[in-house]
N, C-alpha and C positions, 0 to 999 in steps of 0.2 A: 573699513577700520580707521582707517586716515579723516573722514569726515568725522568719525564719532569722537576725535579724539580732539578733532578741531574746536568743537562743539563744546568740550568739557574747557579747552582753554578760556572758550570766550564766556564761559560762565563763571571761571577762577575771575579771571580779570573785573569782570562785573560786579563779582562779590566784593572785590580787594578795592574796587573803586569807592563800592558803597561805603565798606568801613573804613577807608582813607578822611570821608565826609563826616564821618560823626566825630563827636566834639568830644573830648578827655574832660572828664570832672576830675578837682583831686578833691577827693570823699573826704579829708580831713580837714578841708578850709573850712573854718567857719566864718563866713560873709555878714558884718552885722552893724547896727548901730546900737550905741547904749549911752547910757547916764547911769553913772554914780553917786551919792549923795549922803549927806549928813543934815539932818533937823537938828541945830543946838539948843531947840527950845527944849525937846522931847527927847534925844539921845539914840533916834532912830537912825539909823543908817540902812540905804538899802539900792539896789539894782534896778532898771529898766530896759530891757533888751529885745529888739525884733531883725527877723533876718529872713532869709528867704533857704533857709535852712531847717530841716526837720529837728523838732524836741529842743532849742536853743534855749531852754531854761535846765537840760541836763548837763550842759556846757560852758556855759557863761558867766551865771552867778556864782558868788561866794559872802557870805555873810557871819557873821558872828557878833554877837551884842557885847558893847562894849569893848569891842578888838577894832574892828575894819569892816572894810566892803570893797570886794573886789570883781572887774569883769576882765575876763582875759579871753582873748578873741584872734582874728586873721588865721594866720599858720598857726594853729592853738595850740598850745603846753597846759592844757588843764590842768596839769599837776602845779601849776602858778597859785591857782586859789587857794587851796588847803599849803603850801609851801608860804605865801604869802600870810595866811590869817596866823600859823606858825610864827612865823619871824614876829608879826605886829604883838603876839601875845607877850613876847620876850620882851616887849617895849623897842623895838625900830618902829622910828616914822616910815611913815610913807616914802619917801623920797630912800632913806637908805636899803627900805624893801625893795624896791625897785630897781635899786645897784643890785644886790647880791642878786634878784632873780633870773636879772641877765648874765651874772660875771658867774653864775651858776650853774647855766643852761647851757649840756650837754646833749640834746637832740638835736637833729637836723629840721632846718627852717626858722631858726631863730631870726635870724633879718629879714623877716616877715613877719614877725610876731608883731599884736598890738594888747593893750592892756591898761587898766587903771585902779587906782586904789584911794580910798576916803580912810584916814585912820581917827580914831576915837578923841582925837586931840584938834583935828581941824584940820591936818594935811591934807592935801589931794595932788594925785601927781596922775600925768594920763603921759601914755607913748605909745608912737607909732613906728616902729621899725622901718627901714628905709626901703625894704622889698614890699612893703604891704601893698596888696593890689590896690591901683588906684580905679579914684578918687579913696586917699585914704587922709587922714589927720584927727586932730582933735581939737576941743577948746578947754580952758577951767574957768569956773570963778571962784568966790570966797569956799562955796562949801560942796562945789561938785562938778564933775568933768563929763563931760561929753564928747564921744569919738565915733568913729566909724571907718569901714574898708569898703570898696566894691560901693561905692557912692554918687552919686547924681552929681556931688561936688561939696563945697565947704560951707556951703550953707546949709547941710542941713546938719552938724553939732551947733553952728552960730542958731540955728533958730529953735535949736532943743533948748541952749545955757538963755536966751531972751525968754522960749516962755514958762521954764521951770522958774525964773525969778520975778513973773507979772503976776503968776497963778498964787493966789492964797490960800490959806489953808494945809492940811494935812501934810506929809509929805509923799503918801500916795499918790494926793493926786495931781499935786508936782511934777511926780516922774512922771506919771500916764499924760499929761499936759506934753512932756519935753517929749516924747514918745512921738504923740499922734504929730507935735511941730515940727519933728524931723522927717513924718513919713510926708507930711506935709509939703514940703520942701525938697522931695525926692527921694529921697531915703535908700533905700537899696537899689541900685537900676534893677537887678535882678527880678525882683517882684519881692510878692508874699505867701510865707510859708506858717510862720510860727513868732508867739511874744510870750515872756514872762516878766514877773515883776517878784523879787525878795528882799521883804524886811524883815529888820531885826531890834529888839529893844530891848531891854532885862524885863522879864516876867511882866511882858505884856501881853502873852500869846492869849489862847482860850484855853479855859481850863487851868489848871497847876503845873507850876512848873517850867514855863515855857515860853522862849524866848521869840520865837517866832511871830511876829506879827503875822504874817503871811505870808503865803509862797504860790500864786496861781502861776498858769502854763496852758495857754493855746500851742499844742503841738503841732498839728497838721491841720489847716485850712486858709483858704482863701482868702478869711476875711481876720486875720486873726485879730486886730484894734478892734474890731467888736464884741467878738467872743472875748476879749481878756477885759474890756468894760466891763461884761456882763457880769463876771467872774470878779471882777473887783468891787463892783455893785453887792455881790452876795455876802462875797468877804467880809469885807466891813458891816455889814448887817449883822452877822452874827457874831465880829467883834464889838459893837455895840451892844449888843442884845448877853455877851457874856459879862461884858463890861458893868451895866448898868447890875446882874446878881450881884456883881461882888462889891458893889457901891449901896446896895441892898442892905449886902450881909453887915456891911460896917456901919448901918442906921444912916447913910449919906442920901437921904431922900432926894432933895433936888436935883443932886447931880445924877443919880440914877434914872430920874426921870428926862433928865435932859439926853444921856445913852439914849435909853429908850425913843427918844423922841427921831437921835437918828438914825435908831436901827429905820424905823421907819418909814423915815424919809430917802432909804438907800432899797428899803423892801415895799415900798406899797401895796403889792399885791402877797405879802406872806403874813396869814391871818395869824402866826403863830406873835409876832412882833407887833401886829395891833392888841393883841389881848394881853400880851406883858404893859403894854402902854397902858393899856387902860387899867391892869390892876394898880399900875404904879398912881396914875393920876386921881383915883379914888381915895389911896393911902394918903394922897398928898392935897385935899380934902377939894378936888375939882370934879365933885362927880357926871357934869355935865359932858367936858372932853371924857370922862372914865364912860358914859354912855354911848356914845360918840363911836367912840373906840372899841367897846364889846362887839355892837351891832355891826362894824364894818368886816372885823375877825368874822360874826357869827355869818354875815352873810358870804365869805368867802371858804368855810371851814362846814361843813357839811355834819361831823361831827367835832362842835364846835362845845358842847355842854359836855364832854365827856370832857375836852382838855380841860373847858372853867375846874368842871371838879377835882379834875387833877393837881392843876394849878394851886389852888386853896388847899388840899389835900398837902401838899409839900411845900408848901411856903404859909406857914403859921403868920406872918404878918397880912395876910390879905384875910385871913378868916372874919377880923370884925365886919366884911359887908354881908355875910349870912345871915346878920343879924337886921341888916338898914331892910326890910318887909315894901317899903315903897321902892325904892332903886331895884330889888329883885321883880317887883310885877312889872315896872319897866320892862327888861328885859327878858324877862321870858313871859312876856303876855301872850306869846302863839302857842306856849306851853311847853317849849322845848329849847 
């Protein structure tokens, strides 16, 4: 009896050793880097965020067109972003949103908190609580901030804010620019888990109504800067490709062709975006690219004469080429 009991103790102990070794997560930190930002050409404001954190686009982002753009991160107080787009609607800048969220904050772990804000006027204000795990800090410049916790060290906001400002263009792909510079530079010691990116514009979304420029989300994998490329890749393909109808509907040919031009160049392989192209370059009296164009849709689109028909079928402007008898043998010379 005395042995068997001896027995059970050294098997308590062995157990109590084991879980003495395991490591405490606290499930509520969110570990991250991001960028903030405002385009004053376009009035977009919008988010970029990666962390080695599961779903950190259900967390991080906050946007509203023509209010702000906020990421609130470390010891999180989510309730920062919708609190925050709140105050900016009232008309607080940045900077006095950032007083009251702190002189407001009644939850435990606030001197851990980190956070930043862009408001519609130009401010930008980024902070780092002075408990934030380190490597934690941030940088601003004229129109967007960059921060992080749980960091390789301070270069990597320094080398998000250089190459959001070398990168031309959009301001999508700005942030995905200051993104991949930061992981670039270390980024999370942690590793990788998860990236999103949200912008926002007045009724720039797809479709009516809708302010949303876009809002993609690599939640759980490995590699998530490629999967949220990808994903950013598509995005704007079919914000182009919405873009250029309603540049359509308003007789703005050239410029709907130019849409078109880059849904394309973001979709090369989606034949649905070559055949918008090539109706639009036909209308726009290039039937050669409009040739060009059909036949790379058709040879990607399997049933590729069902969509032409549809297409013409709902857009009464491409109907005059049922009429061009040489451009149609062109293209359906195999008969289909």
């Amino acid at each position: 009896m005395q042995k068997h009991w001896t027995i059970l103790a050294l098997i308590f102990l062995s157990c109590a050793v084991c879980t003495a070794k395991q490591p405490v997560v606290a499930h509520n930190m969110v570990s991250t880097f991001s960028i903030v930002a405002r385009d004053p050409a376009t009035g977009q404001m919008g988010i970029a965020v990666a962390s080695r954190y599961f779903s950190v686009g259900s967390v991080v982002p906050w946007a509203e067109a023509e209010v702000g753009a906020v990421a609130t991160q470390a010891d999180v107080n989510v309730g920062y972003g919708p609190k925050a787009l709140t105050l900016l609607r009232q008309g607080l800048t940045a900077q006095q949103v950032a007083d009251r969220l702190l002189a407001e904050d009644t939850f435990p772990g606030k001197d851990g908190r980190q956070f930043a804000i862009v408001d519609s006027k130009g401010n930008v204000v980024t902070y780092t609580a002075p408990n934030a795990t380190n490597w934690a800090g941030g940088q601003k410049g004229a129109t967007w901030a960059a921060q992080g916790n749980i960091l390789t060290g301070p270069q990597v906001p320094e080398a998000m804010g250089k190459a959001f400002e070398a990168i031309q263009g959009e301001l999508a792909e700005k942030l995905f620019a200051a993104l991949k510079a930061g992981d670039a530079a270390g980024g999370d010691k942690r590793g990788h888990q998860s990236a999103s990116m949200l912008i926002v514009c007045k009724q720039c979304g797809r479709n009516t109504n809708n302010d949303r420029y876009l809002y993609i989300n690599a939640d759980d994998t490995a590699d998530p800067f490629t999967e949220l490329r990808r994903l950013l890749d598509t995005a704007l393909a079919y914000n182009y490709g919405d873009n250029a109808y309603k540049l359509l509907e308003a007789k703005k040919i050239s410029e709907a062709r130019q849409a078109a031009e880059s849904a394309v160049r973001y979709s090369p392989n989606n034949a649905d975006s070559h055949l918008d192209l090539g109706f639009l370059d036909y209308i726009a009296g290039d039937k050669s690219s409009a040739l060009k164009e059909f036949l790379t849709s058709k040879k990607l689109d399997g049933n590729f004469r069902r969509q032409w028909d549809a297409e013409i079928s709902y857009e009464k402007l491409f109907s005059p080429i049922l009429e061009d008898k040489e451009f149609l043998k062109q293209l359906f010379a195999d008969g289909h």
